[in-house]
C-alpha positions as CSV (number, residue, x, y, z in Angstrom):
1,X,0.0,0.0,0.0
2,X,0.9,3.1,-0.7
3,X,1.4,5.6,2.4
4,X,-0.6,8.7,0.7
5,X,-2.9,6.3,0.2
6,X,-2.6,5.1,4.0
7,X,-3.2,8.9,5.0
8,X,-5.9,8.7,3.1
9,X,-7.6,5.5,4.3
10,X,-6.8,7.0,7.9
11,X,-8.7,10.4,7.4
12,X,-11.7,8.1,5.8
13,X,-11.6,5.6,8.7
14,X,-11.7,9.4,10.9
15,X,-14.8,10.6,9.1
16,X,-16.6,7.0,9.6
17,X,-15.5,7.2,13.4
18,X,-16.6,10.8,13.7
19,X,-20.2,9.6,12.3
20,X,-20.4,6.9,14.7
21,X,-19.9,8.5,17.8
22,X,-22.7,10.8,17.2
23,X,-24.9,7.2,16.8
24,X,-23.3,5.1,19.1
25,X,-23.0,5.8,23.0
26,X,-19.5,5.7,23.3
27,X,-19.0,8.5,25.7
28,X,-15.8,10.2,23.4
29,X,-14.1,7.1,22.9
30,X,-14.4,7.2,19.1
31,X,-14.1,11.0,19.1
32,X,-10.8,10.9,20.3
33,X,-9.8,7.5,17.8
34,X,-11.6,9.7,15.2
35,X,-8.8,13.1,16.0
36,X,-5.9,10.4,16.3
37,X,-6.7,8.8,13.0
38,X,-7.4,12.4,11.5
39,X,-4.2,13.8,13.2
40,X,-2.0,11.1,11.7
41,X,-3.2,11.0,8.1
42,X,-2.6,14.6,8.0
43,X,0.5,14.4,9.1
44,X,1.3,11.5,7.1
45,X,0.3,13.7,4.3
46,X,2.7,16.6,5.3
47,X,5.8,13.7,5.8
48,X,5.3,11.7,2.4
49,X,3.7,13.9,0.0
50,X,4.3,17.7,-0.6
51,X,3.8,20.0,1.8
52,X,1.0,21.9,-0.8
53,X,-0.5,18.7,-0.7
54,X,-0.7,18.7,3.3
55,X,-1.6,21.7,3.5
56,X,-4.7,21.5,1.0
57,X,-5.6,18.7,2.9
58,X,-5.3,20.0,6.6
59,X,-7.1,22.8,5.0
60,X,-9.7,20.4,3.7
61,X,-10.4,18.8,6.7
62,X,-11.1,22.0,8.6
63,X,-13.5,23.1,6.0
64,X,-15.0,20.0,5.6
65,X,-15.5,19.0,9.1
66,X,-17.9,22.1,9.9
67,X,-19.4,21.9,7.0
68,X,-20.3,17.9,7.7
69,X,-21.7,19.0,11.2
70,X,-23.5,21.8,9.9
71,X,-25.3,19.3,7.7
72,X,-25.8,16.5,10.1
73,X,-27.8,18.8,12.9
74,X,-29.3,21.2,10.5
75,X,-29.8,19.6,7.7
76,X,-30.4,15.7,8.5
77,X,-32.9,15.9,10.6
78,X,-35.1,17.7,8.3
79,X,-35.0,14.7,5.7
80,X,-37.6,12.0,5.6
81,X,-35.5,9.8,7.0
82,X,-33.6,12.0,9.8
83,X,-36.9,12.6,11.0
84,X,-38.1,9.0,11.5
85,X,-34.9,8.1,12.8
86,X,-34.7,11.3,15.4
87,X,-36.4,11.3,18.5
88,X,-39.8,13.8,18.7
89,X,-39.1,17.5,20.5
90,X,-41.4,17.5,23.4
91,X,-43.3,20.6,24.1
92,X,-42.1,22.5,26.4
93,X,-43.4,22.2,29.7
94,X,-44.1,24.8,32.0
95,X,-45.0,25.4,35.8
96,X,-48.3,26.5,35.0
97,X,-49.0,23.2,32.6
98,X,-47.8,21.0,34.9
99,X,-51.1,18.7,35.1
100,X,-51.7,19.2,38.9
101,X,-51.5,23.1,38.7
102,X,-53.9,23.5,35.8
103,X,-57.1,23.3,37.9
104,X,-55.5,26.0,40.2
105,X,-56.5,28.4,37.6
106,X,-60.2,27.5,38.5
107,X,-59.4,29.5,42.1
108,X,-58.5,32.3,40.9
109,X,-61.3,34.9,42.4
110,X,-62.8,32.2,44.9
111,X,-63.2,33.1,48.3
112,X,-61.7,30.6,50.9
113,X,-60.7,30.2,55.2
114,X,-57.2,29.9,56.0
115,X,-56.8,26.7,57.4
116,X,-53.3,27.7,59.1
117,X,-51.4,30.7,59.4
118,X,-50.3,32.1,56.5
119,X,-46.3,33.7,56.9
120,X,-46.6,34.4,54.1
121,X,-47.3,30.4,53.3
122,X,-50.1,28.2,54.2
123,X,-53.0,26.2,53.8
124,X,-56.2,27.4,52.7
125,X,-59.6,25.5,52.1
126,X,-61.4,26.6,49.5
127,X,-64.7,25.2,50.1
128,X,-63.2,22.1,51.2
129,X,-60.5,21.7,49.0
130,X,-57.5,22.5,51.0
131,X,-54.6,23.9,48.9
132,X,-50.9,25.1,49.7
133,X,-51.2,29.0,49.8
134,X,-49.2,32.2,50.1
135,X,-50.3,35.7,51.0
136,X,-48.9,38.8,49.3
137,X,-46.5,39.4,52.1
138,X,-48.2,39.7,55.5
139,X,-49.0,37.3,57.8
140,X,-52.4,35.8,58.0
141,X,-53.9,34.2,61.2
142,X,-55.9,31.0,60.7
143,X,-59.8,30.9,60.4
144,X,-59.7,34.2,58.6
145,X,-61.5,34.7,55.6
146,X,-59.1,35.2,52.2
147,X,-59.8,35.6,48.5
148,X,-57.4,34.2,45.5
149,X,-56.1,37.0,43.9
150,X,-54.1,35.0,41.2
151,X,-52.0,31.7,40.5
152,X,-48.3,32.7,39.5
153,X,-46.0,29.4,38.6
154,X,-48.1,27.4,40.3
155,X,-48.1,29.2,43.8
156,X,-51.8,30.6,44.4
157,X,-51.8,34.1,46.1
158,X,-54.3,35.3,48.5
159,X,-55.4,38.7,50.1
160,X,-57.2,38.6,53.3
161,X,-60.5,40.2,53.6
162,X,-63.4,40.9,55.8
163,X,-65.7,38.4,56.6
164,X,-68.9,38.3,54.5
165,X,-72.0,37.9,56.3
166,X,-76.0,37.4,55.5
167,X,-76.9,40.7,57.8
168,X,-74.7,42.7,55.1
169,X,-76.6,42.3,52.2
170,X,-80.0,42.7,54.1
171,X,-79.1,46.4,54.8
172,X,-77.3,47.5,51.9
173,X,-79.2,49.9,49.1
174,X,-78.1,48.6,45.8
175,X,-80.0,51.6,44.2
């Protein structure tokens, strides 16, 4: 064999490496096989051939390296087959679509009774489901009478308010 040809066979055997660590789990292993194989077949190329030659080639490979990566994240998975072969993006998940703080959006405006006291966190029932509160800042005794003033990631936010009684409505004018 030839040793330009060697160089060659050597970068080859580096590009096939290269692909298969990004399939395999190999945890660099064939990344750093893949730089030693490149490594030496350029320099082989500088020793036995021409130093235009070795240079071209060195030059090659660092153009053709990006460019190779460029196409196999970018590029690849947009193909028909890169996409059956890729694994789907899931959706981003937030706080506030996490499944068990979805229904917390149903308290917002509901009047509830602190179960403990509130400093500034708590539990509150809100007609009898009891929920992991927080007040706006101040402290809030238990048995006192709250209303949810909004559900920020997931944390439900109450303001304490006076008591609301039957006897109130009888004597208020509403004209």
């Amino acid at each position: 064999m030839e040793i330009l040809s060697l160089a060659w066979l050597l970068i080859g055997i580096a590009v096939l490496l290269l692909g298969m660590e990004l399939v395999l789990p190999t945890g660099g292993v064939l990344f750093l096989l893949s730089t030693a194989a490149m490594l030496a077949g350029v320099g082989i190329m500088f020793y036995a051939g021409e130093s235009t030659l070795g240079l071209i080639t060195l030059l090659a490979t660092f153009l053709l390296i990006p460019v190779a990566a460029w196409v196999t994240f970018y590029v690849w998975p947009k193909t028909l087959f890169g996409r059956h072969l890729a694994a789907p993006v899931a959706q981003e998940m937030t706080v506030d679509l996490m499944p068990g703080n979805a229904s917390l959006h149903d308290l917002d405006g509901k009047i509830g009774k602190t179960i403990s006291t509130l400093r500034p966190s708590g539990t509150v029932d809100f007609a009898g489901r009891r929920i992991d509160a927080m007040s706006e800042g101040m402290s809030i005794d238990s048995g006192k009478s709250v209303r949810c003033i909004g559900v920020k990631a997931g944390r439900v936010i109450v303001r304490q308010i006076e008591p609301l009684s039957p006897g109130s409505f009888e004597t208020t004018d509403f004209n």
